[in-house]
C-alpha positions, 0 to 999 in steps of 0.5 A: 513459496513467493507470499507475493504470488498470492491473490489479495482479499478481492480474489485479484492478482497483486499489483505490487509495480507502485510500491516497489517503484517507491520502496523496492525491497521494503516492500516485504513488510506489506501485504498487497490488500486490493485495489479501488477506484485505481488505488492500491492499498497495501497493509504494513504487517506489523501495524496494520496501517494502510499505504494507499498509493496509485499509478500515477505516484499519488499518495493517500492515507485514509483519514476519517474514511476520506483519501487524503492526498499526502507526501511519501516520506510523510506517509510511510512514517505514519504507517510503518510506526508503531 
């Protein structure tokens, strides 16, 4: 079974289009979650973090409950370590 098929915990379909744009197969290591206010928000199974990203290329991470704007590279370093 494709675990990707799956619906997120908004009862939608996955959008997985701006994660594999920016990780392609990497994108095994999270689980679509929902999407909000046109971001995506994609959970890493082994830390939990969050990896926001939107259509456009925008990058956030949550900081303090606030979206903040920041670098992928910058990003997933943050979120894929543990």
């Amino acid at each position: 079974m494709d675990i990707r098929a799956w619906h997120g915990i908004d009862g939608k379909k996955p959008n997985w289009a701006p994660l594999e744009h920016r990780i392609g197969e990497g994108c095994a290591d999270f689980m679509w979650m929902y999407a909000k206010d046109g971001v995506e928000y994609y959970k890493h199974i082994v830390t939990r973090r969050y990896l926001c990203l939107n259509s456009t290329g925008g990058v956030f991470l949550c900081i303090d409950g606030v979206l903040e704007p920041v670098g992928f590279e910058y990003a997933y370093a943050v979120v894929a370590s543990g």
